[in-house]
N, C-alpha and C positions, 0 to 999 in steps of 0.2 A: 883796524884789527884789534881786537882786545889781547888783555893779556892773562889769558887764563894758564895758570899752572899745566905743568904733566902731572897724569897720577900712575905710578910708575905700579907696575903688576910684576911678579912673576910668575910663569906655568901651575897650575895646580898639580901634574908632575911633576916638577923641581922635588928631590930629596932636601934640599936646604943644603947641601952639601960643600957650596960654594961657587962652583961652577956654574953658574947660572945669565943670564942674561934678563934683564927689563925693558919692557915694552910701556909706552904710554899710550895705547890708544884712544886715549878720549879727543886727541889732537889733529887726528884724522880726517873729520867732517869740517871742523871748523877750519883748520888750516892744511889741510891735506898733505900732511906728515905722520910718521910713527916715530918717534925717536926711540933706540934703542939703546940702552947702555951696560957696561959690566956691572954685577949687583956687588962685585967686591969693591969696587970705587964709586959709588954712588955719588960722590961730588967732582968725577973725571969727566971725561968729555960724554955725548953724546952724537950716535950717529942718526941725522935725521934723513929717516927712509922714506921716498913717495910714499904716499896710502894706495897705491894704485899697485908700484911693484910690490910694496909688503901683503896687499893683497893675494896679486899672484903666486909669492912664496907660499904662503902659507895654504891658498890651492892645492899646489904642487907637492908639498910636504903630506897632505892629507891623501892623495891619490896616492903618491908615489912615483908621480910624472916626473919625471927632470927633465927631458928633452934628452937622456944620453943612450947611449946603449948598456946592455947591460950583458 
């Protein structure tokens, strides 16, 4: 396994406001993870997401699917 860094992005919608979350998706292919973190702690933890369900989110987010009723 190498050990290539995250490069940690945030939404080109983010106001910058604070409230924000970061995504690394260049870690996806290689290691089939997103790691996501808060961008007010950037040295706090991170949550490493399948690329497969971060996949699906963000599907789901784009259609407006959730699976619930509405």
């Amino acid at each position: 396994m190498t050990t290539e860094n995250p490069r940690w992005l945030k939404s080109s919608y983010s106001d910058n406001g604070g409230q924000c979350v970061e995504v690394a998706a260049n870690l996806a292919t290689s290691h089939g993870i997103v790691p996501i973190r808060d961008s007010k702690n950037p040295t706090g933890p991170a949550l490493n997401i399948p690329a497969t369900a971060f996949a699906a989110f963000i599907t789901s987010v784009k259609t407006e699917d959730f699976g619930g009723t509405q």
